[in-house]
C-alpha positions as CSV (number, residue, x, y, z in Angstrom):
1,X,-6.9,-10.8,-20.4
2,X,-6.6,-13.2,-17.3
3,X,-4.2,-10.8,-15.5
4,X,-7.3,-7.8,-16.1
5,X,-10.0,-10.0,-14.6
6,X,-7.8,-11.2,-11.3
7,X,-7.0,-7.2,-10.8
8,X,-10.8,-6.9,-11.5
9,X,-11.7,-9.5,-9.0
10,X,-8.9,-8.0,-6.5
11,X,-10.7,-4.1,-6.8
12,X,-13.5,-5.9,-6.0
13,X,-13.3,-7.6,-3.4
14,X,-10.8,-5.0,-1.4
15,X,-13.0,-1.9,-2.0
16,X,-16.3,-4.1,-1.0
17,X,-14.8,-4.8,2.0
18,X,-14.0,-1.6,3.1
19,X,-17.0,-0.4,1.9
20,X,-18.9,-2.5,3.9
21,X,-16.8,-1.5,7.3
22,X,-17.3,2.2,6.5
23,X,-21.1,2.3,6.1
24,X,-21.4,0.0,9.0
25,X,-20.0,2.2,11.1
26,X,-22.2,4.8,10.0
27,X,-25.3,2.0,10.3
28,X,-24.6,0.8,13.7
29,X,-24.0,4.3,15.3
30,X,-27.6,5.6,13.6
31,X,-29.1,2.4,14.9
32,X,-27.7,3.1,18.2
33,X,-29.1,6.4,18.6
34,X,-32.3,4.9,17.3
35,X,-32.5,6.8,13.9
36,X,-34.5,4.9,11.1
37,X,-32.5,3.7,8.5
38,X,-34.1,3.0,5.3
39,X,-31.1,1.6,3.2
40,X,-27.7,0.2,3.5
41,X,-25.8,0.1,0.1
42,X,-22.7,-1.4,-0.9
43,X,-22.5,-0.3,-4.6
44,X,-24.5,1.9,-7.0
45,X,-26.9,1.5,-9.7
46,X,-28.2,-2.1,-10.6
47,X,-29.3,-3.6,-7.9
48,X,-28.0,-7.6,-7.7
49,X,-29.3,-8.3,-4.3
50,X,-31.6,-7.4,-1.9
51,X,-33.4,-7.9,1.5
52,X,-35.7,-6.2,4.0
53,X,-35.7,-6.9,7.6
54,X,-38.1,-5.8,10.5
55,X,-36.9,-2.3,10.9
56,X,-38.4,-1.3,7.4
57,X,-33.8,-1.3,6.1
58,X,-32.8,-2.2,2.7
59,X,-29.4,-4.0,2.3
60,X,-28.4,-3.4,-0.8
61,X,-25.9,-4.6,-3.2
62,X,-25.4,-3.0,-6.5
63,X,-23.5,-3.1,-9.7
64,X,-20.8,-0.1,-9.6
65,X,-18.6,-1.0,-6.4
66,X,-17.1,2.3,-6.4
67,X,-18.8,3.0,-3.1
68,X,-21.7,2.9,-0.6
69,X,-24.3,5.0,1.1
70,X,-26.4,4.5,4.2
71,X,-29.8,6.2,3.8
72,X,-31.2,7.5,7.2
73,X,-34.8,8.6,7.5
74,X,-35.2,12.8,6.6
75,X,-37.1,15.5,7.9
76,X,-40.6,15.6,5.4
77,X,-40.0,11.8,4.3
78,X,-42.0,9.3,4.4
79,X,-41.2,5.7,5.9
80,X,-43.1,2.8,4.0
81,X,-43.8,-0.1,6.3
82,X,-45.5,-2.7,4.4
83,X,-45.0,-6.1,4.7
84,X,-42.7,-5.1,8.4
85,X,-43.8,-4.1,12.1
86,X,-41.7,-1.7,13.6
87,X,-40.6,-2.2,16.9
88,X,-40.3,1.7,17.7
89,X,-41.7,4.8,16.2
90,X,-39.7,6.3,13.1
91,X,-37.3,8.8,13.9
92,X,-35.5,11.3,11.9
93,X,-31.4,12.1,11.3
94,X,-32.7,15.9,12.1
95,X,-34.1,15.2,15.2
96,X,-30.7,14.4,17.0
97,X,-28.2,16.3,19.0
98,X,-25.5,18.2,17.0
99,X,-23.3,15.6,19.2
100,X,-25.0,12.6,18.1
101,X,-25.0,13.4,14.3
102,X,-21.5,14.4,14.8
103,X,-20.8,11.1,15.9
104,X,-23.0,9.3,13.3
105,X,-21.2,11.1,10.5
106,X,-17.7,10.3,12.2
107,X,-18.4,6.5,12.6
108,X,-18.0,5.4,9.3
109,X,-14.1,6.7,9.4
110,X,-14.0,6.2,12.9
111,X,-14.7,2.1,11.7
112,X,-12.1,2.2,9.0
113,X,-9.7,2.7,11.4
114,X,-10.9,0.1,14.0
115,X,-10.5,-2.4,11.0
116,X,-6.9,-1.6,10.6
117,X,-6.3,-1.8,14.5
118,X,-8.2,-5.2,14.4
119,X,-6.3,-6.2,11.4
120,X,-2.9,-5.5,12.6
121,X,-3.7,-6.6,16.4
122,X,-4.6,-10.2,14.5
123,X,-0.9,-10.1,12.4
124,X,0.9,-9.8,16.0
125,X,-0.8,-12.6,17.8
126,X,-0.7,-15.2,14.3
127,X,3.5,-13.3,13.6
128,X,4.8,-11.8,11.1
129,X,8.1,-13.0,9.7
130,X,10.0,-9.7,8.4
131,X,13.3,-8.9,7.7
132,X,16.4,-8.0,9.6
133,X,18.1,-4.7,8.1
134,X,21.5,-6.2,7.2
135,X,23.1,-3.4,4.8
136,X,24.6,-6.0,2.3
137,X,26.4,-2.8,0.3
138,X,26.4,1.1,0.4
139,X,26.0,3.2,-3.0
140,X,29.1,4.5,-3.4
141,X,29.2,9.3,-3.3
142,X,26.4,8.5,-0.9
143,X,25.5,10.3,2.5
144,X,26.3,6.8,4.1
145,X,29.6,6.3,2.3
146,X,30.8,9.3,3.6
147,X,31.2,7.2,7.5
148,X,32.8,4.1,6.4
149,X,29.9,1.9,7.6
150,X,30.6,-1.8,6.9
151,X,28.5,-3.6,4.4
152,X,26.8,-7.2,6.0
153,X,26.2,-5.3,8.9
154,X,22.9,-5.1,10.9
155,X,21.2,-1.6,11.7
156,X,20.7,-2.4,15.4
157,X,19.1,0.6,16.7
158,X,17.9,4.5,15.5
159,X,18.4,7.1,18.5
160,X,17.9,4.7,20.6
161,X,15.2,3.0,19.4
162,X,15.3,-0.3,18.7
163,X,15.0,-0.9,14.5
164,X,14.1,-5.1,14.1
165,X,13.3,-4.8,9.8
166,X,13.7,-2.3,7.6
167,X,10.4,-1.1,7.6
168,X,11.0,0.5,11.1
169,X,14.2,1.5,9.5
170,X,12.2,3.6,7.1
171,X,9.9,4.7,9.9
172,X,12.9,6.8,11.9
173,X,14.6,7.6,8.4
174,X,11.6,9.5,7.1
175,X,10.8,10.7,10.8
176,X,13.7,12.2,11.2
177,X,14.4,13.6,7.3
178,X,10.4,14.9,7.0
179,X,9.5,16.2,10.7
180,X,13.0,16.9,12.1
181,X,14.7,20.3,12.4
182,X,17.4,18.4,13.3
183,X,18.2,16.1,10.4
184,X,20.7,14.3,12.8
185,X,20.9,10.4,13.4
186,X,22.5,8.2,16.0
187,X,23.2,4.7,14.3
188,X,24.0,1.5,15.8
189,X,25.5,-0.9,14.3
190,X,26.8,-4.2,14.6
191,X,28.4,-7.2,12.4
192,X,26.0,-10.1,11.6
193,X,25.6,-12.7,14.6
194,X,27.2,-10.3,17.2
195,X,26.6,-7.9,19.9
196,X,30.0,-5.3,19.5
197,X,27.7,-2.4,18.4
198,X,29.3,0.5,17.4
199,X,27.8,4.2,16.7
200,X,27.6,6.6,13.9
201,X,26.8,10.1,14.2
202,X,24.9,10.8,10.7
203,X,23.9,14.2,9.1
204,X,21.0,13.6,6.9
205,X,20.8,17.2,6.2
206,X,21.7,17.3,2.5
207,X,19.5,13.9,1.8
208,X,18.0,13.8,-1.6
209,X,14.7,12.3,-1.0
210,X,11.5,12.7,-2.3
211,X,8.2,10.4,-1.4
212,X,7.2,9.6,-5.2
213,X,10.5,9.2,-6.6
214,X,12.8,6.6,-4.6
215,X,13.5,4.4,-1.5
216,X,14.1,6.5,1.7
217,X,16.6,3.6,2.1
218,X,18.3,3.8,-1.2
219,X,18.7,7.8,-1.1
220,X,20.2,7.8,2.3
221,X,23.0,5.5,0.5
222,X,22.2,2.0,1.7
223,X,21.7,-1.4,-0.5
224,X,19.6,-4.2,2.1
225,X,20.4,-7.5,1.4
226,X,18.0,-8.9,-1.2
227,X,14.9,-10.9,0.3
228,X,15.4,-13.3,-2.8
229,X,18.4,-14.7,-4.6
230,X,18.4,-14.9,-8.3
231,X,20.3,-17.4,-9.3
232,X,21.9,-17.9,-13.1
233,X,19.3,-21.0,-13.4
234,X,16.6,-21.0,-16.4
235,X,13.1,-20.9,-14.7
236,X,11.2,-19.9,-17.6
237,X,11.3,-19.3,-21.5
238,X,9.4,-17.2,-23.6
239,X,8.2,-18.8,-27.0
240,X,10.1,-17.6,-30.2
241,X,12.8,-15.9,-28.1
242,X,16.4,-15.9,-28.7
243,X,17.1,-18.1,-25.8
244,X,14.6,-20.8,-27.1
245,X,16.2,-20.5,-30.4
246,X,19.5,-21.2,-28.6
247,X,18.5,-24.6,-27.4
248,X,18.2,-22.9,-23.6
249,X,15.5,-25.4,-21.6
250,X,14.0,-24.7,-18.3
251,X,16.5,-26.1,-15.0
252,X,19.6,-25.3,-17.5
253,X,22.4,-23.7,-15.4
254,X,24.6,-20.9,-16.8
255,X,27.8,-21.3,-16.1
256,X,30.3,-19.2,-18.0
257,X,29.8,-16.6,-21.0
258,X,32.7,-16.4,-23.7
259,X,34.7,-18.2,-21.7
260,X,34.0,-15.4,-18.5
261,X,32.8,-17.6,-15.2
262,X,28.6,-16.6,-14.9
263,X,28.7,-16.6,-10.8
264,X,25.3,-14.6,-10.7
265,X,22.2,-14.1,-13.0
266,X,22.7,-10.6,-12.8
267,X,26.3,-11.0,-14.6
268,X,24.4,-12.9,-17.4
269,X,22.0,-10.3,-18.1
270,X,24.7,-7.6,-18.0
271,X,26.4,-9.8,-21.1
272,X,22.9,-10.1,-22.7
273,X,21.9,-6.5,-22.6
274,X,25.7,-5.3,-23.8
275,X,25.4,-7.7,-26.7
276,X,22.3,-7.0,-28.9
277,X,22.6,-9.5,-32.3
278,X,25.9,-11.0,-31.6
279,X,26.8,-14.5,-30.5
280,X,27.2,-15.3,-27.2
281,X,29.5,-18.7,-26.6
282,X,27.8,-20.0,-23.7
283,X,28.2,-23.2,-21.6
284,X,25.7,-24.4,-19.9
285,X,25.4,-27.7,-16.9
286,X,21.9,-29.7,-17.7
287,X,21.2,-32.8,-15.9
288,X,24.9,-32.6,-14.7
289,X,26.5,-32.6,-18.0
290,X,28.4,-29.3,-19.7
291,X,26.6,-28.2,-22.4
292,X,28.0,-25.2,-25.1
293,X,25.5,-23.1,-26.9
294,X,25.3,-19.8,-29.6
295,X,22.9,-17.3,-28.1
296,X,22.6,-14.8,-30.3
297,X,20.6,-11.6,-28.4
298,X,17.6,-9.9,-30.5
299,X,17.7,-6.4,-30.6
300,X,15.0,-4.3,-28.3
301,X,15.1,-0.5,-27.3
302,X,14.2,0.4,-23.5
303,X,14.7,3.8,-22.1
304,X,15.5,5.2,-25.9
305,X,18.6,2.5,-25.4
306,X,19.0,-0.6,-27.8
307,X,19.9,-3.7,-25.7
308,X,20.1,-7.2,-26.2
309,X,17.0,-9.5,-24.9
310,X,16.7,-13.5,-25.0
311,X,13.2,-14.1,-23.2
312,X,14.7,-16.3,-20.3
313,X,14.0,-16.1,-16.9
314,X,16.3,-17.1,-13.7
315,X,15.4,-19.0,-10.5
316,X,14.3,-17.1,-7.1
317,X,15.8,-19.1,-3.9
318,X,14.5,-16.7,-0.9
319,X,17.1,-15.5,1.3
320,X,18.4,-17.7,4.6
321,X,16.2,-17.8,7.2
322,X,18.6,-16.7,9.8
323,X,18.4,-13.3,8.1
324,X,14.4,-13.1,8.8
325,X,13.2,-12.2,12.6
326,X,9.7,-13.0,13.4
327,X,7.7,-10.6,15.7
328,X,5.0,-12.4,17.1
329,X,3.5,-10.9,21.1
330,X,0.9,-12.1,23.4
331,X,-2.7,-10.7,22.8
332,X,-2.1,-7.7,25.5
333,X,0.6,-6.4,24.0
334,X,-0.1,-7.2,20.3
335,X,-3.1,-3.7,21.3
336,X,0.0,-1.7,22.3
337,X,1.6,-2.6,19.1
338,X,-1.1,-2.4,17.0
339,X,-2.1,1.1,18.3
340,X,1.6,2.6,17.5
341,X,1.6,0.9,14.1
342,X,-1.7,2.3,13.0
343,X,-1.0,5.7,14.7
344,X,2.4,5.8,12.6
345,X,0.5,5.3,9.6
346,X,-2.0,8.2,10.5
347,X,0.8,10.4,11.1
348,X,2.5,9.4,7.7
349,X,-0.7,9.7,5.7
350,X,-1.6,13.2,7.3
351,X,2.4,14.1,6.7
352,X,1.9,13.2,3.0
353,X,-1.4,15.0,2.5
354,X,0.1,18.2,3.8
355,X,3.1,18.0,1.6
356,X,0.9,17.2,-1.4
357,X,-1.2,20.4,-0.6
358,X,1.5,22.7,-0.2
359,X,3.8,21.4,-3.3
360,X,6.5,19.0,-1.9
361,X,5.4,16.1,-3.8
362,X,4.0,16.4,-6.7
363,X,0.4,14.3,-8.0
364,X,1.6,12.3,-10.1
365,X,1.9,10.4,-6.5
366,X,-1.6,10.0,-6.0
367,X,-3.0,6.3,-7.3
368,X,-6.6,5.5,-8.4
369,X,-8.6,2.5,-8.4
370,X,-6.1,0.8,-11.3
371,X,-3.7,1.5,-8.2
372,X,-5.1,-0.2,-5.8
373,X,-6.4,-3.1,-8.0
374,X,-2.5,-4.2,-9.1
375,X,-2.0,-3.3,-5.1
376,X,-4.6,-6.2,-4.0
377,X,-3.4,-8.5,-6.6
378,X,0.3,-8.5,-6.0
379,X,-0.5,-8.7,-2.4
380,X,-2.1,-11.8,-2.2
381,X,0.3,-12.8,-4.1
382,X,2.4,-13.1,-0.9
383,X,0.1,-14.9,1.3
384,X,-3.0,-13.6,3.5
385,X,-1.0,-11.6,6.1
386,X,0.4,-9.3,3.6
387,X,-3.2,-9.1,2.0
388,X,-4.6,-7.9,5.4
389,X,-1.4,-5.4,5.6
390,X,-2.3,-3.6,2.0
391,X,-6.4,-4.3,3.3
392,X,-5.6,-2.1,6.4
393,X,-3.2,0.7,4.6
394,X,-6.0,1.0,2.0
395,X,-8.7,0.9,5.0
396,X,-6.5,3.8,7.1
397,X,-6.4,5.9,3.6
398,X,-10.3,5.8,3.0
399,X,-10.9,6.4,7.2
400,X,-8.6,9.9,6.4
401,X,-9.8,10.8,3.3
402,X,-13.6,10.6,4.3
403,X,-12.4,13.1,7.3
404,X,-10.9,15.7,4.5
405,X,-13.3,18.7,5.0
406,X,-14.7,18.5,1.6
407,X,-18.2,18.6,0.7
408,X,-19.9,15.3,0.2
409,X,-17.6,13.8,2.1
410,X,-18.0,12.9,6.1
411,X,-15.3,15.7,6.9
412,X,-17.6,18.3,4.8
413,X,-20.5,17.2,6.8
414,X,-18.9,17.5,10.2
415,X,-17.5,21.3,9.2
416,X,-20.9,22.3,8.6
417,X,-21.7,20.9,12.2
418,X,-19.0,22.3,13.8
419,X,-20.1,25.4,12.1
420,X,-23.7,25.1,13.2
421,X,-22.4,24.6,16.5
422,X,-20.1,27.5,16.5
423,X,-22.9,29.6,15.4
424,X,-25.9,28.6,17.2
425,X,-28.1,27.8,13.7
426,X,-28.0,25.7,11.0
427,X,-25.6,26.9,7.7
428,X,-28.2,28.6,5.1
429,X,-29.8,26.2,2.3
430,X,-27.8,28.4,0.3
431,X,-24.5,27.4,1.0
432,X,-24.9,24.0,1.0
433,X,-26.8,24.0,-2.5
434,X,-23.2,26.0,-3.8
435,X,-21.0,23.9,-2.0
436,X,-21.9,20.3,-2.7
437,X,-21.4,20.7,-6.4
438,X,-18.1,21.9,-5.8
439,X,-16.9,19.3,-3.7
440,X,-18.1,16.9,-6.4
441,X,-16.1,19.1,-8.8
442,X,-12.8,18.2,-6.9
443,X,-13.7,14.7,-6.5
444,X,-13.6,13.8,-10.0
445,X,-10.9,16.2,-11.0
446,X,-8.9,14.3,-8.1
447,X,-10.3,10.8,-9.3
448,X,-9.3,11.6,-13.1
449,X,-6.1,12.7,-12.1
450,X,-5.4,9.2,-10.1
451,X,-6.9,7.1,-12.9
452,X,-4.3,9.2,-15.3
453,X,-1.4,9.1,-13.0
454,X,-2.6,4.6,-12.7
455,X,-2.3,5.1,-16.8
456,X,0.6,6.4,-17.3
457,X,2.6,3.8,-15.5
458,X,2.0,1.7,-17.9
């Protein structure tokens, strides 16, 4: 129940913050071009809070935080002004330039984006410790395996261009496998701690990769060295299990397993899940004296597959910091940076969209609000900067989204203005009355089919 409320609180607060930076946008460029805005809405329905100022506009927050709305002043309303003065005299969405509500519509996106830049521009000047791409083993029948590249070696460079973690290792992997006729790479690479590069020429042709199935890293044939250790020490202990049973207490250090040498908790669990309901002779070190226990394995399917299962836990050491690089720049070029980092994300989202609509991945990709509330929670579980890295991915996402040229959303509004403009007249009534409940159609067939896709993970 905890663990729903903290992904509860998570959805919250993410989505009210983008929220916010969305409908401001549209709010400040409507103020700017002096339009009357009458309420500014984080939320739907109940109402929680809410204040007036001097312009006669609402802020709002309500009780659904599935979204917002800024409500601008309409031909054939009427503006109540009690208890306010009004500085200037009302003024009506209709009554601006085809321009100006182009760019009104367009802000709120436009803002989204600006976040992410901010957000990101903020991550360089602080630093941002990621890691190197050290290739601690390659999966064997792989398209690597095929040139002999040597495992603890660092990926130094991509065709040329310099590759400091593994996420701009993904970057010119998927580049190159998605957008590439030529499915060709140039690899450099070099031992750890050294400079004798050396290159591989590597055909990535015949790559088996697909975006909602695995690692671009992993299907290209590589294993990176783990950012955590797990080491064959007892962490934690579930109540009843077989390891409690056992005598196993937290800090207890396997060390061997019917009389095999345990180097590695991996190797334990290997034994564990081989052995379902027999007797395991283990020895065990506990406050520096050997210690020999029976750990007998209960009996659990997974996957349609009976293993064994004793409800222990091991320890995680995180790796040596000599394998981490920290990329921290002054506040000039932490704007360059942050410009090609959010403009690689643009291009990936559009790239996915477009491979969505025409059948190369399939929905089951797409993630809903359940998504994006397990998203929020396990990132702040790694400290603020990666909370404002999953803020500014989910803030890019709702900046494109809102451009899709669907109705009710900003991209259908600013079709039917390029139309308009095209045209030399507004669209017909007509149109719009059809089209709007369609649009709303797709949303919650789209919506529903997230939420489904969030459900069926679990």
């Amino acid at each position: 129940m905890l663990y729903i409320f903290w992904n509860i609180c998570a959805f919250v607060v993410t989505v009210g913050i983008l929220i916010t930076i969305h409908e401001l946008g549209h709010f400040i460029a409507a103020r700017a071009f002096g339009v009357t805005v009458q309420r500014f809405s984080i939320g739907f329905g109940y109402i929680f809070w809410k204040y007036q100022d001097k312009h006669n506009t609402e802020y709002v927050i309500s009780a659904i935080p599935l979204g917002g709305y800024v409500k601008m002043l309409h031909k054939n309303e009427t503006l109540t002004t009690e208890n306010c003065t009004l500085t200037q005299p009302a003024t009506t969405f209709e009554e601006q330039t085809i321009w100006r509500k182009m760019i009104i519509i367009a802000a709120g996106p436009i803002f989204n984006i600006i976040f992410a830049f901010i957000i990101y521009w903020l991550i360089f000047v602080i630093g941002i410790s990621t890691y190197r791409p050290i290739i601690a083993d390659i999966i064997p029948n792989s398209i690597f395996s095929q040139y002999k590249i040597p495992c603890n070696s660092e990926i130094k460079s991509i065709n040329n261009i310099n590759t400091p973690d593994w996420e701009s290792v993904r970057w010119m992997l998927f580049n190159t496998i998605t957008q590439q006729k030529e499915k060709n790479i140039t690899l450099d690479v070099a031992p750890i701690h050294s400079t004798d590069n050396k290159k591989y020429f590597i055909d990535l042709t015949n790559c088996d990769y697909t975006i909602n199935t695995k690692d671009i890293i992993t299907a290209v044939g590589i294993i990176p060295m783990p950012t955590v250790i797990t080491q064959p020490i007892v962490s934690k202990i579930e109540k009843s299990s077989a390891g409690m049973k056992a005598g196993l207490r937290v800090g207890d250090e396997i060390i061997s397993i019917n009389e095999q040498t345990i180097k590695t908790w991996e190797e334990f669990i290997e034994h564990v899940k081989h052995n379902p309901d027999t007797i395991l002779y283990t020895t065990i070190i506990r406050k520096n004296k050997t210690f020999k226990l029976q750990i007998k394995p209960d009996k659990i399917i997974k996957n349609n597959v009976i293993e064994g299962y004793i409800g222990v836990f091991p320890t995680y050491v995180p790796t040596s910091k000599e394998y981490t690089v920290t990329q921290k720049f002054n506040p000039i070029i932490s704007i360059k940076k942050s410009i090609e980092k959010v403009w690689k994300i643009i291009s990936l989202t559009y790239n996915v969209l477009y491979k969505l609509i025409i059948g190369d991945i399939e929905f089951n990709a797409l993630g809903g609000p359940i998504a994006i509330a397990q998203g929020a929670k396990e990132a702040t579980k790694y400290g603020m900067i990666s909370y404002l890295i999953f803020l500014s991915l989910i803030s890019i996402n709702l900046g494109i989204t809102n451009l899709l040229p669907l109705p009710i959303l900003d991209g259908g509004y600013l079709l039917l203005l390029i139309i308009e403009k095209i045209i030399g007249k507004k669209v017909s009534k007509q149109i719009e009355k059809y089209t709007y409940p369609i649009g709303i159609l797709l949303l919650i067939l789209l919506m529903c089919l997230a939420i489904f896709n969030d459900l069926s993970k679990f």
